[in-house]
C-alpha positions as CSV (number, residue, x, y, z in Angstrom):
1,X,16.9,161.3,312.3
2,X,19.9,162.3,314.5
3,X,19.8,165.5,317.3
4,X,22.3,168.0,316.7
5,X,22.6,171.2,319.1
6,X,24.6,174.2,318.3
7,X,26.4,175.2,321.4
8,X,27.1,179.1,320.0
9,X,24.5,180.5,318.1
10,X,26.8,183.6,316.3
11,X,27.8,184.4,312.5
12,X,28.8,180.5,312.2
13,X,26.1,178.9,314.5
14,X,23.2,180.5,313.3
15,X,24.1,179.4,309.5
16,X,24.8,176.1,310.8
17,X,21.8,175.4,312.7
18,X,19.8,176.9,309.4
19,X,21.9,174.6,307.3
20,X,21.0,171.4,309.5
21,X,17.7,172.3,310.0
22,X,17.2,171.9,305.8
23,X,18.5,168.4,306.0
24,X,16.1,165.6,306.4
25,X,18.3,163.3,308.2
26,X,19.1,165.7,311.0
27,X,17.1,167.8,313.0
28,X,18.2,170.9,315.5
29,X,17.1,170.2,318.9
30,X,18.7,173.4,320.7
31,X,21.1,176.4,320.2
32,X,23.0,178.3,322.8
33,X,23.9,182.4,323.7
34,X,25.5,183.8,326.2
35,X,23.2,187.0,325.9
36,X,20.2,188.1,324.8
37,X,21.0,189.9,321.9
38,X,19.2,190.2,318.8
39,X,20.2,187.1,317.5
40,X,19.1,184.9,320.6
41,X,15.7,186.6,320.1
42,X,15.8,186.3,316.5
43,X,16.6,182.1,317.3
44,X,13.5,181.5,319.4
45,X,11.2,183.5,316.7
46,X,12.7,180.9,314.1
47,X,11.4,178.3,316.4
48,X,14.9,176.8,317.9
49,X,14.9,175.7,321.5
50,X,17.5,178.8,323.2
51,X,19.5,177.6,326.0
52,X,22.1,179.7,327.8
53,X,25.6,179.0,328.6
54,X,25.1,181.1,332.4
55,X,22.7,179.9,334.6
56,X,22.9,182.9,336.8
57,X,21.9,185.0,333.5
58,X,18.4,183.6,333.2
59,X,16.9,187.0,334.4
60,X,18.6,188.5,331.5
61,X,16.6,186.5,329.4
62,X,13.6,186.7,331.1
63,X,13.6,190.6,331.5
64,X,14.3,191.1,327.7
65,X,11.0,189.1,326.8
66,X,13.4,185.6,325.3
67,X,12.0,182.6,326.4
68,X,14.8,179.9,327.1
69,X,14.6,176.3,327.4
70,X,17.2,175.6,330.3
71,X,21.1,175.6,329.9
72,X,24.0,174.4,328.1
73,X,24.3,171.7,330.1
74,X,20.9,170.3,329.4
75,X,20.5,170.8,325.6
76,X,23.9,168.6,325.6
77,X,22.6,166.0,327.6
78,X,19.6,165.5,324.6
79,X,21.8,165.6,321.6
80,X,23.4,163.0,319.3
81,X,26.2,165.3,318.5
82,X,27.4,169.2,319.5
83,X,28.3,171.7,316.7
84,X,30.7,174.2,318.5
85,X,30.8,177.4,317.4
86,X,31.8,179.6,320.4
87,X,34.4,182.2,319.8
88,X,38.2,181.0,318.9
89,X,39.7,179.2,321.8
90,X,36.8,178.5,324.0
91,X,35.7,175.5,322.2
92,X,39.0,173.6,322.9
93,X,38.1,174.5,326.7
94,X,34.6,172.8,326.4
95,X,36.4,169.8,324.9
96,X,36.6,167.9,328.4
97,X,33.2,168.4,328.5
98,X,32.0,166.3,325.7
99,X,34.1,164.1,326.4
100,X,32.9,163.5,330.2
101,X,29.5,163.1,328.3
102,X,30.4,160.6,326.0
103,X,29.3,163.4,323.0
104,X,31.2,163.4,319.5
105,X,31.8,167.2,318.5
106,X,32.5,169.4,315.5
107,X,35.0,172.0,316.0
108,X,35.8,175.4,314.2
109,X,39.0,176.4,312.2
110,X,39.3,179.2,315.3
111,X,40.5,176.2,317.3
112,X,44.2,174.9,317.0
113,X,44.2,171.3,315.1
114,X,46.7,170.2,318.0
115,X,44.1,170.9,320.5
116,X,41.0,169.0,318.8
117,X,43.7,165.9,317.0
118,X,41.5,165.8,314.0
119,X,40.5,168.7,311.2
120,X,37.8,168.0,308.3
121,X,37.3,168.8,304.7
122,X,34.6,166.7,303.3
123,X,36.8,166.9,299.7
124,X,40.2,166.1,301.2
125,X,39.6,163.5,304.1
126,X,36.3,162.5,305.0
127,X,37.3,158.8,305.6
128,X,40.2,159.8,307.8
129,X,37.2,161.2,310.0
130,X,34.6,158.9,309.3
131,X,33.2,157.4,313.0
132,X,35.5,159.8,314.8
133,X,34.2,161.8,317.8
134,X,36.0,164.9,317.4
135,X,37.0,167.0,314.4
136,X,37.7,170.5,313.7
137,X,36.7,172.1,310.4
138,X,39.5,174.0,309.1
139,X,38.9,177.9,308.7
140,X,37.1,179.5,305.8
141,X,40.2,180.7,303.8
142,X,41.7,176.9,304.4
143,X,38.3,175.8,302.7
144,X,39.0,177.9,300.1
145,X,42.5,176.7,299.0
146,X,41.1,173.0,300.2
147,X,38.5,173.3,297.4
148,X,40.4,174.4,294.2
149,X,43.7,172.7,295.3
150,X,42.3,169.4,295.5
151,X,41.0,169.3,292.2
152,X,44.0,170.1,290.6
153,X,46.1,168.2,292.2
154,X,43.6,165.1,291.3
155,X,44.4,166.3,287.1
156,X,47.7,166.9,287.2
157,X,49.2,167.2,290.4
158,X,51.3,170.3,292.4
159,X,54.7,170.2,293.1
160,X,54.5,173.7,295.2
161,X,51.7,176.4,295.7
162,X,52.7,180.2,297.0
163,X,49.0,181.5,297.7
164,X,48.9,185.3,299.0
165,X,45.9,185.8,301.4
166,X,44.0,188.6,301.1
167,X,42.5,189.1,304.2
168,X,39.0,191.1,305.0
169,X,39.5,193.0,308.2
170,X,36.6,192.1,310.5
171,X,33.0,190.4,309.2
172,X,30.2,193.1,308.3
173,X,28.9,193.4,312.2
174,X,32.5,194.0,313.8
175,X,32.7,197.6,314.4
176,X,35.4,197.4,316.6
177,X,38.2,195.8,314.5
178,X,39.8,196.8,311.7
179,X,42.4,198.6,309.9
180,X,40.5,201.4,308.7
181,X,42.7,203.0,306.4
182,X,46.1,200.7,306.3
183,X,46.9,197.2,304.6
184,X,48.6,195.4,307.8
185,X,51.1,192.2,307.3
186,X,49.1,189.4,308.9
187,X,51.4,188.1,310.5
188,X,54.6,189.9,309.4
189,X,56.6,187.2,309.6
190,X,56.1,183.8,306.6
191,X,54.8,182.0,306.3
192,X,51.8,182.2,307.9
193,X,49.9,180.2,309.6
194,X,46.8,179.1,306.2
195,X,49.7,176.9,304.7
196,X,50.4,174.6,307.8
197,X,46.4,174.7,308.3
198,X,46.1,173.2,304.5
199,X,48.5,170.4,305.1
200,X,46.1,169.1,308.2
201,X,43.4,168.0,305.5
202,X,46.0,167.8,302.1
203,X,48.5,166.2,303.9
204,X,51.7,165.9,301.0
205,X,50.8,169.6,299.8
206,X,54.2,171.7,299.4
207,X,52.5,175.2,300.3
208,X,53.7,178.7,301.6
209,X,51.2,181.4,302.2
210,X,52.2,184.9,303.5
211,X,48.7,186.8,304.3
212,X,47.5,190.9,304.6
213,X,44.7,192.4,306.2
214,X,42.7,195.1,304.3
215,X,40.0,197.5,305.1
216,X,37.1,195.7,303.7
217,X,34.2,193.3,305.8
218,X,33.2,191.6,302.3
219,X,35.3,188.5,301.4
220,X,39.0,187.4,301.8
221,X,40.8,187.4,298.2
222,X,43.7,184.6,297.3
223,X,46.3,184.9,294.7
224,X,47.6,181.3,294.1
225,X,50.6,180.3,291.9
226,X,50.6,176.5,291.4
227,X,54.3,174.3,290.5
228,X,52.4,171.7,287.9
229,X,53.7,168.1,288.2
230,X,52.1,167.3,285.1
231,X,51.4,169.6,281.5
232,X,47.8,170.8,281.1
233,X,46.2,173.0,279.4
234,X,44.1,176.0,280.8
235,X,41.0,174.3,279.3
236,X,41.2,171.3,281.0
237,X,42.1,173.1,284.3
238,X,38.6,175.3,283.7
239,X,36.5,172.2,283.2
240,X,37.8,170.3,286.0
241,X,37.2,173.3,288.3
242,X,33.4,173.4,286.5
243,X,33.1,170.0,287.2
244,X,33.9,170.6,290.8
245,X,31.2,171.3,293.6
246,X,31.1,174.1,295.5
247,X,33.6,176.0,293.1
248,X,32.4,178.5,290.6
249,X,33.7,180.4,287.9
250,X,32.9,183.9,287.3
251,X,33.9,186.3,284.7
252,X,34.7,189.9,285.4
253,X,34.3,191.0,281.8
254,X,30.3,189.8,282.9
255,X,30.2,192.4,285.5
256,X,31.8,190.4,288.0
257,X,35.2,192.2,288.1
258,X,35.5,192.4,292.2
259,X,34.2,191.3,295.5
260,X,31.4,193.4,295.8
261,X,30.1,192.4,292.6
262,X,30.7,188.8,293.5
263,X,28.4,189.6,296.6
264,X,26.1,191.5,294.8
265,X,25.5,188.5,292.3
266,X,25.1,186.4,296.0
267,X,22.1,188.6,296.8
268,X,20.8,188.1,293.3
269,X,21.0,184.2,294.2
270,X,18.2,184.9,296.9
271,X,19.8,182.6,299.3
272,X,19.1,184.0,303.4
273,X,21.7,186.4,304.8
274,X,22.8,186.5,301.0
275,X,25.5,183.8,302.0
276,X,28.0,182.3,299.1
277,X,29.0,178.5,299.7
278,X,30.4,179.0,296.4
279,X,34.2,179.8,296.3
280,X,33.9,181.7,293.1
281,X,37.6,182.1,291.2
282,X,37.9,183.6,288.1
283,X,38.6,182.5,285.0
284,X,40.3,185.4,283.5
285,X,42.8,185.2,285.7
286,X,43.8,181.2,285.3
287,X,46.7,181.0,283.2
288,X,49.4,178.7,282.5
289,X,53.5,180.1,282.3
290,X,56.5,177.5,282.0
291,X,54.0,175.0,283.9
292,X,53.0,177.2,287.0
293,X,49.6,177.6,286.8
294,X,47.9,181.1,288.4
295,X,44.8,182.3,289.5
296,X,42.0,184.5,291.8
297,X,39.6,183.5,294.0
298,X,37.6,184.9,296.3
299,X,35.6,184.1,300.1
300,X,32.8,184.7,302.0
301,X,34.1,184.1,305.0
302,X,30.4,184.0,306.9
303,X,29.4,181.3,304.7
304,X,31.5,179.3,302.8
305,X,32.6,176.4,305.9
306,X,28.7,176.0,306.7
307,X,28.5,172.8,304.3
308,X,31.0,171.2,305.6
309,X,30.4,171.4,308.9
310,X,27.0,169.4,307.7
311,X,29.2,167.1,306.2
312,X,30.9,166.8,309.5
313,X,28.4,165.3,310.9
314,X,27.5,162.6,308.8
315,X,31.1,161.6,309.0
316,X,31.6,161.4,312.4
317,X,28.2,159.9,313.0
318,X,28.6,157.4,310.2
319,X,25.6,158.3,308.1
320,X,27.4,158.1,304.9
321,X,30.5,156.2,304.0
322,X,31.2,158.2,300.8
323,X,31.8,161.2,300.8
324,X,30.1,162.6,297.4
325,X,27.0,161.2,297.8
326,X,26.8,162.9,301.4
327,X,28.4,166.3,299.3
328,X,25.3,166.1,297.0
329,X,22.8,165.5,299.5
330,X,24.3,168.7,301.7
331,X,24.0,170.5,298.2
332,X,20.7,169.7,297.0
333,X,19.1,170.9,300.8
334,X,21.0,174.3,300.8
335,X,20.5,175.3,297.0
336,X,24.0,174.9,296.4
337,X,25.4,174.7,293.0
């Protein structure tokens, strides 16, 4: 059974560590804060060793009643491999780190794919990262396109995607960020930046994305118009998407018409923090026009790159060569369908 720490213990971290921690290959030896919030105390009453990224804060700890286990520095020195999940940016900084300790790492999509050298998608290129020691897994909404794209492209093949992102403002706790009341060009310019991001896992994709942020916290929404290489029909294009995991179809004339009813049926799925691995599209909106194939899908950005960071680490710590079978296994331990 290999150690894995989780050095930022946030929206990511804490589903990661809960994702590991159901596997019975890998075990969670420590997770790190920077403050003793609610969700350092909430760690330690789940029974995860807490260690703290500043030494000089240990009073902190100690005066709000959390019980930690040392530092940073110390949980790395026990583990087999580091989950990074600190804020965007800061994990490229504790690079050098785990590399002065010898320590293979997984990366977030928050972190520039120049900066790491490597990103992941367990569907796209698992081998490329298979015994590597770094990787970064590419952001939630490039999870998204990585795991209906690929698909496709396996049936038939795309000669060009436009995607338009649909972007939630801020995650359900970030009361600080926005817009409130305005749909904001993010960026203004295009393409934006999801489209480059795609081609670091699917390399030969032909993609442009131009992206908008709305006032919502629930899910990011994508609009995707596909070139066809091949002809298909509709039918085939829904059963290959059934047949693919962690993709789900979902009908609005069943109730499911928008996001909040997509995470409303996620809460009905009893799963903790009502999380969606799932990206649901749906199957109203796939159609086929003078060999362009469209449809909608949908994100939960707090959830949906959890499994693959699990896959991550089989990967890079060669635990599996192939990547279904480590897919399934990842699957079966988190309920997912």
């Amino acid at each position: 059974m290999k150690s894995v720490v989780v050095n930022g213990y946030g929206t990511i971290g804490k589903r990661v560590a809960d994702a590991v921690s159901a596997q019975d290959d890998l075990k969670i030896i420590g997770v790190s804060k920077t403050k003793p919030d609610f969700e350092a105390r909430m760690a330690v009453e789940k029974g995860y060793d807490l260690y703290i990224s500043f030494p000089e804060r240990e009073k902190l700890f100690h005066d709000a009643g959390i019980e930690i286990s040392g530092t940073v520095d110390e949980m790395l020195e026990k583990a087999d491999i580091v989950v990074d999940c600190t804020p965007g940016g800061v994990g490229a900084k504790n690079l050098a780190q785990y590399k002065d300790l010898g320590l293979k790492a997984i990366f977030q999509g928050g972190e520039k794919h120049e900066d790491i050298g490597l990103s992941f998608n367990a569907f796209a290129n698992y081998s490329d990262s298979f015994g590597q020691d770094y990787v970064r897994v590419v952001s939630c909404n490039t999870t998204g396109l990585t795991r209906t794209l690929k698909p496709i492209n396996d049936l038939c093949g795309i000669k060009k995607v436009r995607a338009v992102m649909v972007r939630r403002g801020g995650d359900p706790h970030q009361i600080n960020v926005g817009p409130l009341n305005s749909i904001v060009p993010n960026p203004p310019t295009v393409p934006s930046h999801h489209g480059p991001d795609l081609q670091t896992v699917m390399y030969d994709i032909n993609i442009n994305t131009v992206a908008l942020l709305v006032p919502t916290t629930l899910m990011h929404q994508h609009n995707l118009m596909v070139e066809l290489e091949n002809q298909v029909e509709v039918e085939e294009i829904i059963k290959k998407l059934e047949d693919t995991s962690r993709v789900m179809l979902v009908k609005a004339n069943e109730g499911l018409g928008s996001t909040a009813e997509i995470m409303e049926y996620a809460k009905e799925l009893g799963r903790s923090r009502n999380d969606l691995f799932e990206i649901p599209v749906w199957q109203e909106s796939l159609n086929i026009t003078e060999g362009e194939l469209y449809y909608m899908q949908a994100v939960h950005q707090e959830s949906n790159v959890v499994p693959e960071n699990v896959d991550a680490i089989r990967a890079l710590l060669e635990m599996e060569e192939d990547p279904e079978k480590t897919v399934q296994k990842t699957n079966k331990a988190m309920g997912i369908l």
